[in-house]
Steps between C-alpha positions, in 0.01 A plus 500: 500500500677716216213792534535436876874603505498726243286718705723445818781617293323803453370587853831439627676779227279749667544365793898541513434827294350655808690316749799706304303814514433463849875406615618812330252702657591381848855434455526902403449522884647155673813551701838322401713210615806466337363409196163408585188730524290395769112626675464492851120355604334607815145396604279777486189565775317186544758294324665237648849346371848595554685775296701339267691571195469428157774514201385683194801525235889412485698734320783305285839635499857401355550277815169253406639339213457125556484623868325298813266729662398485818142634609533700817307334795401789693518889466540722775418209780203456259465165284476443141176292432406561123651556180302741346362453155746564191729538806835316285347504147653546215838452656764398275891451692382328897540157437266433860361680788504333780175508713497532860279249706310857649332526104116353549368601120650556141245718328436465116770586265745546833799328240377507145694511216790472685749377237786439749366287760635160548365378806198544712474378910124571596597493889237298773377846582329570163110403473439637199645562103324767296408453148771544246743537777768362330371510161739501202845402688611376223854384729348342794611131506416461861191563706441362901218583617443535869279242706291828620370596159088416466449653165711537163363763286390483157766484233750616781767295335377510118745485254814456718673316222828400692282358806643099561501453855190582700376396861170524581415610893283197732203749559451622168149503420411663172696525173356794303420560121814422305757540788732314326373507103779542289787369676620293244812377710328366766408129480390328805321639813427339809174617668461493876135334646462867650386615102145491468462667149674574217418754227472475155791474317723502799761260418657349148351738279629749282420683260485344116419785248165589532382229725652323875711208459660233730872504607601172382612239788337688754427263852314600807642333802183480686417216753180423302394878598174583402539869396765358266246201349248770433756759353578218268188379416441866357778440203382137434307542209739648281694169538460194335333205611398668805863528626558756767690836429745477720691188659465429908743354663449344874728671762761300631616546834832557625610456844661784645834552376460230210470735246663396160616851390787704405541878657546821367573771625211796356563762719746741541710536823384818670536679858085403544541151400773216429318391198247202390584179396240337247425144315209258369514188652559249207250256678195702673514801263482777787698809500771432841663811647749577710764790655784503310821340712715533249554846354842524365733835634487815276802524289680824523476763226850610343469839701462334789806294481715797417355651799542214758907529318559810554377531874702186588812678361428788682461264805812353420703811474443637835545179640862489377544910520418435891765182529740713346450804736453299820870302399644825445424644846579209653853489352525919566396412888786232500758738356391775759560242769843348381617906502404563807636228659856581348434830600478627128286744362162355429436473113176659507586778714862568286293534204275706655833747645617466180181616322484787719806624449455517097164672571733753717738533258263563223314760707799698614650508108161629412516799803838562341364548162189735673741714645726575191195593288404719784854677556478531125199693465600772841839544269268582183335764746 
């Protein structure tokens, strides 16, 4: 089993080494998205699918620290089916990108070594999870994978140290090689009737200096499954008195709505989706989901406060600025009535006279002054 692995470990080095090679090479001539670098696909002669795109690289940028992502659905009335390989690897501030329910396949590598990553939501749509697809997320606590997914990939969640909270999809049929070796946080599992095999050293192990070791109180939840009694009757020698290597546990079932669990919220509230709610049933062990009802309001930044003050004084000036002009006519219209009924001058138009007659004044003292200048200068003639 060691050699076995070893050797995996080494196919799948070159593997990602010329996945890596490859991505560069094509990205050098994908188109952009925002941030995303994307390949349209078009069926050539004699080929018959529809075109579709595919995602090949994310480019991180001051706004993806501990940022939700969201995967665009379609491009150019086109949809996104596949994340490419190496696609989000290596990514180190998006704390999730969230997959649209148009993505079929994630190809090998798609996420690895993504040191950021919290959480993972495989949607329905997606059949298939490449090998080391999400390999070495050393933050990812939770993982739900979709009901639509056949196959999981060898080692496509190895070493994902954080990994607690994990929900296997009801038509998953094969577990690869080590698909979970080495996540050391994880400690019980159910697996759905749909899994027909599981690889070697998929579950509970990690690895113990030199050699693979179990993950101490590690418990399928399995319904008697036989994938899971073989699996286990694989690690049975190296316990004692012919104990199995791992504890099973029976299912219980919950009626709907039963469920013995406390909530939390996992995802961040975004403009694609109103986050995921997540909990382990205290009594039947599976992983219970739901939409998020209860999102608290975001508080307002210090800026924005100042902001919101200052327009409402501005508000609140013109409203009083207006009063104050609209008493002041009235009271002007009221004076200009009184007058006229006494037969006075009207105040308005008596200022006015009287304004005119300054501006007369003025004018004619400043002809005056014209004319002396000008008698002046004939007299110096």
């Amino acid at each position: 089993m060691k050699s076995k692995l070893s050797v995996k470990k080494v196919f799948t080095a070159l593997l990602m080494f010329a996945a890596a090679f490859m991505l560069f090479t094509v990205t050098a001539y994908a188109d952009d998205y925002g941030n995303f670098s994307y390949s349209l696909v078009e069926p050539e002669d004699g080929e018959e699918f529809e075109a579709y795109n595919e995602i090949s690289a994310y480019r991180e940028n001051d706004e993806s620290a501990d940022a939700v992502v969201e995967v665009p659905s379609e491009i150019d009335d086109t949809p996104v089916t596949k994340i490419s390989a190496s696609a989000f690897s290596w990514k180190s501030m998006v704390k999730e990108f969230i997959i649209p329910d148009t993505v079929t396949v994630i190809e090998n590598g798609a996420f690895y070594n993504s040191s950021s990553l919290k959480t993972v939501v495989i949607p329905d749509s997606v059949t298939y999870i490449g090998e080391s697809a999400f390999q070495g997320c050393t933050s990812l606590e939770y993982v739900i994978i979709g009901d639509g997914v056949k196959e999981i990939g060898d080692i496509a969640f190895k070493d994902c140290t954080s990994l607690k909270y994990l929900r296997i999809g009801s038509s998953v049929e094969e577990i690869g090689d080590g698909a979970f070796f080495g996540c050391t946080s994880l400690k019980d599992v159910i697996i759905p009737p749909s899994v027909k095999n599981i690889g070697e050293l998929a579950f509970g192990m990690t690895q113990n200096g030199d050699t693979e070791g179990l993950i101490d109180g590690f418990t399928f939840y399995a319904d008697n499954n036989g994938a899971v009694n073989e699996y286990n009757a694989r690690y049975s020698d190296s316990q004692t008195a012919g104990k199995a290597a791992f504890d099973v546990s029976d299912v219980k079932e919950c009626s709907e709505g039963a469920h013995k669990a406390e909530y939390a919220n996992i995802r961040t509230a975004t403009d694609a989706y109103e986050g995921l709610d997540i909990a382990q049933c205290s009594v039947c062990k599976a992983i219970i989901t739901r939409p998020n009802t209860d999102i608290a309001p975001e508080e307002a930044s210090a800026s924005q406060w100042v902001t919101l003050a200052v327009v409402a004084a501005a508000v609140i000036a013109i409203v009083i600025a207006a009063a104050v002009y609209v008493k002041k006519s009235k009271k002007r219209r009221a004076e200009a009535i009184e007058a006229y009924k006494a037969g006075k001058p009207i105040p308005d138009l008596a200022d006015k006279e009287k304004a005119d007659a300054k501006a007369a004044e003025k004018a004619a003292k400043k002809r005056a002054k014209q004319e002396a200048k000008l008698k002046s200068y004939q007299n110096l003639k």
